[in-house]
Backbone bond lengths (Angstrom), bond angles and torsions (degrees), N, CA, C in turn:
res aa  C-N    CA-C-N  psi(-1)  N-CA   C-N-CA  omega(-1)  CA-C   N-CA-C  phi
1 X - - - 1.444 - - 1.525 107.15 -
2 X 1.588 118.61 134.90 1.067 137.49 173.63 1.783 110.09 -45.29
3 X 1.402 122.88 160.95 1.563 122.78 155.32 1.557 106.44 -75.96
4 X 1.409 112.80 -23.51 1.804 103.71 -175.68 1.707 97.69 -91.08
5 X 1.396 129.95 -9.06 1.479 121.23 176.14 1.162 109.64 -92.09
6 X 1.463 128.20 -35.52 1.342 137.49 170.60 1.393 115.86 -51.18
7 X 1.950 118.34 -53.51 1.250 96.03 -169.91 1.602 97.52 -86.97
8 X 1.103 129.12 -24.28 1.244 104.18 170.27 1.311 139.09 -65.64
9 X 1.394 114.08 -20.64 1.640 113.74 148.34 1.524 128.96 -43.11
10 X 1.940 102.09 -60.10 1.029 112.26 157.96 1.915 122.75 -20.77
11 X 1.365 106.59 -77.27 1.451 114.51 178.78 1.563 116.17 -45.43
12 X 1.603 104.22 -61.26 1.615 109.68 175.18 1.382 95.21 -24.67
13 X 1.940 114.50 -87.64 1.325 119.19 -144.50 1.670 103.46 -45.64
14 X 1.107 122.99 -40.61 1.732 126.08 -176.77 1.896 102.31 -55.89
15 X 1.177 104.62 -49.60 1.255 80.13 178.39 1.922 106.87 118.08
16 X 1.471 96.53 2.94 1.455 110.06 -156.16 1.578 102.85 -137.63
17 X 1.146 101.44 163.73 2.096 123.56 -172.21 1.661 87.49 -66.85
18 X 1.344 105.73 162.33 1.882 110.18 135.65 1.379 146.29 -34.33
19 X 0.839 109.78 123.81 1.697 81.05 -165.79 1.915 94.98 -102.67
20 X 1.066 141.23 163.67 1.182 163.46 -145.02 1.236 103.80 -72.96
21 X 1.339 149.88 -27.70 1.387 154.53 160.87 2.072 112.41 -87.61
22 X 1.163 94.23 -30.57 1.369 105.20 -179.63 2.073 91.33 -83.70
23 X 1.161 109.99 -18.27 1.701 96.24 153.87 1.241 119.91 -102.44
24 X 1.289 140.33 -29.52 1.409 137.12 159.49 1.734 105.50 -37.63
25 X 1.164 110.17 -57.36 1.711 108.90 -174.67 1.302 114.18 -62.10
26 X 1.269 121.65 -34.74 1.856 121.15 151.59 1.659 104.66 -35.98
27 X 1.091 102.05 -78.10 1.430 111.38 -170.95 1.482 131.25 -53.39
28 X 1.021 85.59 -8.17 1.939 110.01 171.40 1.579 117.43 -83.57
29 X 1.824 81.51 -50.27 1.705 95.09 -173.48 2.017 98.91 -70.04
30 X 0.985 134.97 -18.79 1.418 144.46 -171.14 1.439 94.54 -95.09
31 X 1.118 140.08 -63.54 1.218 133.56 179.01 1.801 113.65 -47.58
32 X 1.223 116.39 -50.14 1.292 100.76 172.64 1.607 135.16 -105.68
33 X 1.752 109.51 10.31 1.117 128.88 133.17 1.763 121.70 5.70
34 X 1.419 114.74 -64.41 1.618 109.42 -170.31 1.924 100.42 -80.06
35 X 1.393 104.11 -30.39 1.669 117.99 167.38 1.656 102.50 -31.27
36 X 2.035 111.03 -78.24 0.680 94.72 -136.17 1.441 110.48 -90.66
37 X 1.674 100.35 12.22 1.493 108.69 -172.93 1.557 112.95 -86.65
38 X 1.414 96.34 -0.65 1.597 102.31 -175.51 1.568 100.78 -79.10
39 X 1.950 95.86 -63.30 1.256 104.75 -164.52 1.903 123.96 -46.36
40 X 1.710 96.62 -26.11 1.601 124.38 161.71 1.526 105.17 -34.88
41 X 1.268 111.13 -75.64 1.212 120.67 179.50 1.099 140.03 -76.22
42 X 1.182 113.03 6.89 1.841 128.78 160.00 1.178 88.73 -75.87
43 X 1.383 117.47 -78.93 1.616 115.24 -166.55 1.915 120.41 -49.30
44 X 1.413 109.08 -26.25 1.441 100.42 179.82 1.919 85.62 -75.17
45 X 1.296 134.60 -63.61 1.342 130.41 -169.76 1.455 126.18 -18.84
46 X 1.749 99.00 -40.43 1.356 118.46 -151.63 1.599 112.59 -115.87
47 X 1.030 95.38 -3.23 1.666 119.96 -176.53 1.711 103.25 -19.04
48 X 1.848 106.26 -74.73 1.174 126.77 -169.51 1.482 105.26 -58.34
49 X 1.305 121.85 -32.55 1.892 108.98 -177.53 1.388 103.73 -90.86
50 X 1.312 142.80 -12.20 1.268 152.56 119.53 1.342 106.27 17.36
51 X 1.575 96.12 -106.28 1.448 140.68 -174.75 1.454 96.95 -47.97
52 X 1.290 129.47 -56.87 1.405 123.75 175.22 1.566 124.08 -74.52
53 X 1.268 116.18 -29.52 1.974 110.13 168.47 1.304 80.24 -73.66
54 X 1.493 129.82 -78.04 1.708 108.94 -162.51 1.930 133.08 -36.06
55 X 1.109 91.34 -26.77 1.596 112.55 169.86 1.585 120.06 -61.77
56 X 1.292 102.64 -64.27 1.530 122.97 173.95 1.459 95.13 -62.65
57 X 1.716 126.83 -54.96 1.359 116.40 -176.69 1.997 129.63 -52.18
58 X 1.486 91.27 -14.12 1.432 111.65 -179.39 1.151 108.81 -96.40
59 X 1.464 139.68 -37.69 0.963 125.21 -160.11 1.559 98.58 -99.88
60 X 0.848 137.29 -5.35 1.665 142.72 172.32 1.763 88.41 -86.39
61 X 0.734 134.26 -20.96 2.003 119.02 179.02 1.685 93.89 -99.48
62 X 1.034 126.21 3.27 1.819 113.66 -157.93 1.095 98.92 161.57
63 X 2.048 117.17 72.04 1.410 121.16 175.76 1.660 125.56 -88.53
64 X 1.623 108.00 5.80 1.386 105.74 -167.28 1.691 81.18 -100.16
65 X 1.184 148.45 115.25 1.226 171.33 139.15 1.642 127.48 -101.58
66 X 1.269 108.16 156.16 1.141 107.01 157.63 1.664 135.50 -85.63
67 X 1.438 101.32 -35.10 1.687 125.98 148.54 1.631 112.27 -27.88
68 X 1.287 104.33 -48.20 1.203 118.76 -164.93 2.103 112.14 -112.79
69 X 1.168 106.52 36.43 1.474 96.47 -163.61 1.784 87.14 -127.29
70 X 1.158 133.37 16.44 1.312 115.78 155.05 1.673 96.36 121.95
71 X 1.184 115.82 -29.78 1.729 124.67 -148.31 1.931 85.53 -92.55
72 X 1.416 85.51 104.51 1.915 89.86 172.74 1.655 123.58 -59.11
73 X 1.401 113.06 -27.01 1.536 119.97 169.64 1.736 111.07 -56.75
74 X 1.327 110.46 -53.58 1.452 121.46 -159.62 1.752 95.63 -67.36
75 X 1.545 115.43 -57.78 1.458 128.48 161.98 1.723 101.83 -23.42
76 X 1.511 121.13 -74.76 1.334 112.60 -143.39 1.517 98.81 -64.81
77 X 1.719 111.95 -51.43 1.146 112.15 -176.19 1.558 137.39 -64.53
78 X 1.568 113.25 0.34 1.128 107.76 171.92 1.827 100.38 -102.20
79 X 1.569 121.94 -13.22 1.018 101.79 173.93 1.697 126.38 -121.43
80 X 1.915 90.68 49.90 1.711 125.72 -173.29 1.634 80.53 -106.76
81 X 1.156 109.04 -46.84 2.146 114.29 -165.11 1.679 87.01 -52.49
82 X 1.792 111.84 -65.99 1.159 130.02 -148.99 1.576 104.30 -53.23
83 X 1.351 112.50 -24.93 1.433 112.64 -160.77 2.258 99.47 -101.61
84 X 1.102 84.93 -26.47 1.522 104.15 158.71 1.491 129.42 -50.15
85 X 1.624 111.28 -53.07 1.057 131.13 156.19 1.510 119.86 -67.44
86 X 1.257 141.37 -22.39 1.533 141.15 157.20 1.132 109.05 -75.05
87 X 2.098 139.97 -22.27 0.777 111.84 -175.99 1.882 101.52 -95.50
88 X 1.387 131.33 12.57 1.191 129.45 -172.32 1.728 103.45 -93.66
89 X 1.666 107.08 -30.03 1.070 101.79 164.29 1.459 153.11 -71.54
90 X 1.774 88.58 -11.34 1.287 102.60 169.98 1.336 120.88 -100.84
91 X 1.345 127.90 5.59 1.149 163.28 -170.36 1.980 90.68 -79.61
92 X 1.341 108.89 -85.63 1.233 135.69 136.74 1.506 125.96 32.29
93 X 1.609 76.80 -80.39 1.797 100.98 -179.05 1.588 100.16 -73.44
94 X 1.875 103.74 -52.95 1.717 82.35 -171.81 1.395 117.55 -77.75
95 X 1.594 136.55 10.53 1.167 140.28 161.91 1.713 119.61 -64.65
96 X 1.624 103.75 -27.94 1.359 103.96 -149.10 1.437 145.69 86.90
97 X 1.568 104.40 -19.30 1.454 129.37 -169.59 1.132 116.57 -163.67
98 X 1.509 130.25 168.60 1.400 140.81 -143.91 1.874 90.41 -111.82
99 X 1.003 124.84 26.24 1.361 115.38 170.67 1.174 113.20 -73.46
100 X 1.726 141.21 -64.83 1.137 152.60 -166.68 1.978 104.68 -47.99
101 X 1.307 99.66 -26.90 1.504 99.22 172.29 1.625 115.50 -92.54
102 X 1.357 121.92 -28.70 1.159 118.21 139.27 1.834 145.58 -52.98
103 X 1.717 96.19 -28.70 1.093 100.61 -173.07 2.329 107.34 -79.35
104 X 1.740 89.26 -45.03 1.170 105.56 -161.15 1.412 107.23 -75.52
105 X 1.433 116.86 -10.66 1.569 113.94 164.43 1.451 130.02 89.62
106 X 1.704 92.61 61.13 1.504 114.32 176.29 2.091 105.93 -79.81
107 X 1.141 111.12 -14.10 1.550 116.69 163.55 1.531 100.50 -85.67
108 X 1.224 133.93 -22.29 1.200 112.82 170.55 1.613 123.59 -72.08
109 X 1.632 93.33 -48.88 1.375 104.83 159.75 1.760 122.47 -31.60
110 X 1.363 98.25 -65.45 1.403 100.63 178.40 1.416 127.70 -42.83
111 X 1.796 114.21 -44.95 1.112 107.00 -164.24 2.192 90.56 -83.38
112 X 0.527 147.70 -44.15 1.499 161.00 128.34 1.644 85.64 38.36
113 X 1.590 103.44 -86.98 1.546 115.68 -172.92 1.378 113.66 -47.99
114 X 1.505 110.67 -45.92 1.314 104.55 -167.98 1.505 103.60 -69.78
115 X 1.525 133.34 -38.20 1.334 131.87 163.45 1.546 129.89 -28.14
116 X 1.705 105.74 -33.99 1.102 111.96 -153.24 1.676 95.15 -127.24
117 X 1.870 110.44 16.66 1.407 122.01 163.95 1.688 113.99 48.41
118 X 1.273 104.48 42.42 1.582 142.10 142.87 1.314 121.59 -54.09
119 X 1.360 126.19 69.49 1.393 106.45 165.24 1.695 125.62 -20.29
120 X 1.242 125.04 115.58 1.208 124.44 -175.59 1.826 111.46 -79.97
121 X 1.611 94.08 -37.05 1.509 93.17 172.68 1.612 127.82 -59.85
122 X 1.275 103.74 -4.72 1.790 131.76 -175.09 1.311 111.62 -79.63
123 X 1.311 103.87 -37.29 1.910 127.60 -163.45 1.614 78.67 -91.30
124 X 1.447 120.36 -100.46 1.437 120.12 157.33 1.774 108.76 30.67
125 X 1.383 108.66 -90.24 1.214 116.92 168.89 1.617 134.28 -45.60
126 X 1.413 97.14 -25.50 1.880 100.46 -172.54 1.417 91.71 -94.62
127 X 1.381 121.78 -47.14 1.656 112.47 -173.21 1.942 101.57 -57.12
128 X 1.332 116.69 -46.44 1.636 115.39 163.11 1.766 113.59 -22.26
129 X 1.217 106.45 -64.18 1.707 123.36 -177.17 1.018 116.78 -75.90
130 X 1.762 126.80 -15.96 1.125 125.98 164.92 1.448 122.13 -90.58
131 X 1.441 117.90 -10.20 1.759 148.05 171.33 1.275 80.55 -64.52
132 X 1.427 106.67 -84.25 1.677 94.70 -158.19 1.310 134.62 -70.10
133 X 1.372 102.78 -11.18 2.113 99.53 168.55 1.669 102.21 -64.18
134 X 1.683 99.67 -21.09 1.563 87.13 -166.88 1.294 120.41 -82.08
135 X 1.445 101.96 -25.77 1.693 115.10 168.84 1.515 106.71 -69.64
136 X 0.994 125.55 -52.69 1.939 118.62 -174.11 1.618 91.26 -56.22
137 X 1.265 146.22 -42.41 1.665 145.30 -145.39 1.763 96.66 -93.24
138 X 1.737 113.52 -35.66 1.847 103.92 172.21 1.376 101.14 -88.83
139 X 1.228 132.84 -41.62 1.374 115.75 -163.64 1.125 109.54 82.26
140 X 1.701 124.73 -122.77 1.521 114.09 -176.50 1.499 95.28 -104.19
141 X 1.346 112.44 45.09 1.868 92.35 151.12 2.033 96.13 -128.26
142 X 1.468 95.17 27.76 2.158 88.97 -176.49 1.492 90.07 -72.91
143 X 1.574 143.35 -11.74 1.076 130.86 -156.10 1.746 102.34 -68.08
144 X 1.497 112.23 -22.90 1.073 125.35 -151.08 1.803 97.89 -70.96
145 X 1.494 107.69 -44.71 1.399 123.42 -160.64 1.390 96.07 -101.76
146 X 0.987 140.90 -47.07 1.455 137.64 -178.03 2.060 104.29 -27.43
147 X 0.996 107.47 -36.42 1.915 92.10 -164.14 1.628 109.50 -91.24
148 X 1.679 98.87 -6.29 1.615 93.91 -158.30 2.546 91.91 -103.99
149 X 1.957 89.88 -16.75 1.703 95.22 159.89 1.447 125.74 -70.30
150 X 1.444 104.59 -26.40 1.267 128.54 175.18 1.406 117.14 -69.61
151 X 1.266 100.82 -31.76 2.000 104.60 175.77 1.526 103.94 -81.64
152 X 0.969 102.33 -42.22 1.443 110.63 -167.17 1.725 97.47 -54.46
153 X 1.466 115.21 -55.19 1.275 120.16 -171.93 1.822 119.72 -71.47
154 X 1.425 110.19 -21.97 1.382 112.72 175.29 1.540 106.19 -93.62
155 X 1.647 123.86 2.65 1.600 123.21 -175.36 1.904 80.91 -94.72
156 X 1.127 102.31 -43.84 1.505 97.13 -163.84 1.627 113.99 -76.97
157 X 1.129 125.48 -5.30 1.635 114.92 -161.80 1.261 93.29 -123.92
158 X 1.521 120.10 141.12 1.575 148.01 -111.30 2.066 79.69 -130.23
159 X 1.019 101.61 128.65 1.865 88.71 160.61 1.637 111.60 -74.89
160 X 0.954 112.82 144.27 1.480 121.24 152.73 1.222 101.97 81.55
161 X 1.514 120.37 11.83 1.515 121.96 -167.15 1.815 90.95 -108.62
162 X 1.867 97.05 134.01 1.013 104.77 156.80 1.791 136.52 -10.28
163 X 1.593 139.27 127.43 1.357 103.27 168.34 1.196 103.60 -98.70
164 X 1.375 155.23 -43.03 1.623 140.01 156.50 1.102 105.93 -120.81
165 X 1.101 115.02 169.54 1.578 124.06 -167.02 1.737 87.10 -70.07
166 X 1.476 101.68 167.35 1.732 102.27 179.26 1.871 106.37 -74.76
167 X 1.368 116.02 -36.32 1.438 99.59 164.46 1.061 147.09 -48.62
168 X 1.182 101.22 -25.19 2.196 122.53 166.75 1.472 92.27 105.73
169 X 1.216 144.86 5.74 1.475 172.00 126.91 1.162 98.86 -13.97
170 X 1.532 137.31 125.95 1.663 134.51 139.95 1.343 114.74 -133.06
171 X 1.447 118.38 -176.42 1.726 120.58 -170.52 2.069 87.49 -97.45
172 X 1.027 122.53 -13.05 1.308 111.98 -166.12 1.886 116.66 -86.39
């Protein structure tokens, strides 16, 4: 859900107009509108070198993988998620807000991995490496994506759970 569907839901359910800041924040979200439709489209552009510096960035912190063990299936599909996760973020940006990652089901995701006995702290780690290719690739517009990598990474990481095995070894 949009910031202009939200607060206007918001208002509907009250029963009441806009109120004068709840139009300034329209006008905010419109003002930087061509911003965030750019930054959108770097990341749809760039998707594939993404997914691959983030890849290489993972497997140099935690190279005994399965991602990484030769088997091209295990490869594509962990970095089909990865590219999944860049497109929620850009999702994100042109929303204004972290709903579309709420809506589209990064808790589904989660329980998903754990089903399928996925270290989550593994995933955890690749969305990390995929944060930061994305921050070196905006420069000073990563501010944009930084909070919605950040959800992604605090929906996904387990309390009290291991973050890689001490060998630098994971199942992911």
């Amino acid at each position: 859900m949009s910031l202009v569907k939200q607060v206007i839901q918001n208002a509907d359910e009250e029963l009441r107009y806009l109120t004068p800041s709840e139009i300034r924040l329209f006008q905010n979200f419109c003002k930087s509108g061509e911003r965030r439709i750019r930054i959108a489209s770097i990341l749809a552009s760039h998707e594939q070198d993404l997914v691959q510096k983030g890849s290489q960035r993972f497997w140099q912190r935690c190279p005994v993988t399965p991602s990484n063990s030769g088997n091209p299936r295990k490869t594509a599909s962990c970095q089909r998620d990865q590219g999944w996760y860049v497109r929620l973020v850009a999702y994100c940006v042109l929303a204004g807000n972290e709903q579309p990652l709420m809506e589209i089901g990064t808790l589904g995701m989660k329980e998903m991995y754990i089903s399928l006995g996925i270290p989550l702290a593994n995933w955890v780690e690749a969305v990390r490496c995929l944060k930061e290719e994305a921050i070196a690739l905006l420069g000073d517009d990563a501010s944009e994506v930084t909070p919605y990598f950040d959800h992604i990474i605090q929906t996904l990481a387990t309390p009290g759970a291991p973050y890689l095995m001490n060998n630098g070894t994971s199942e992911y």
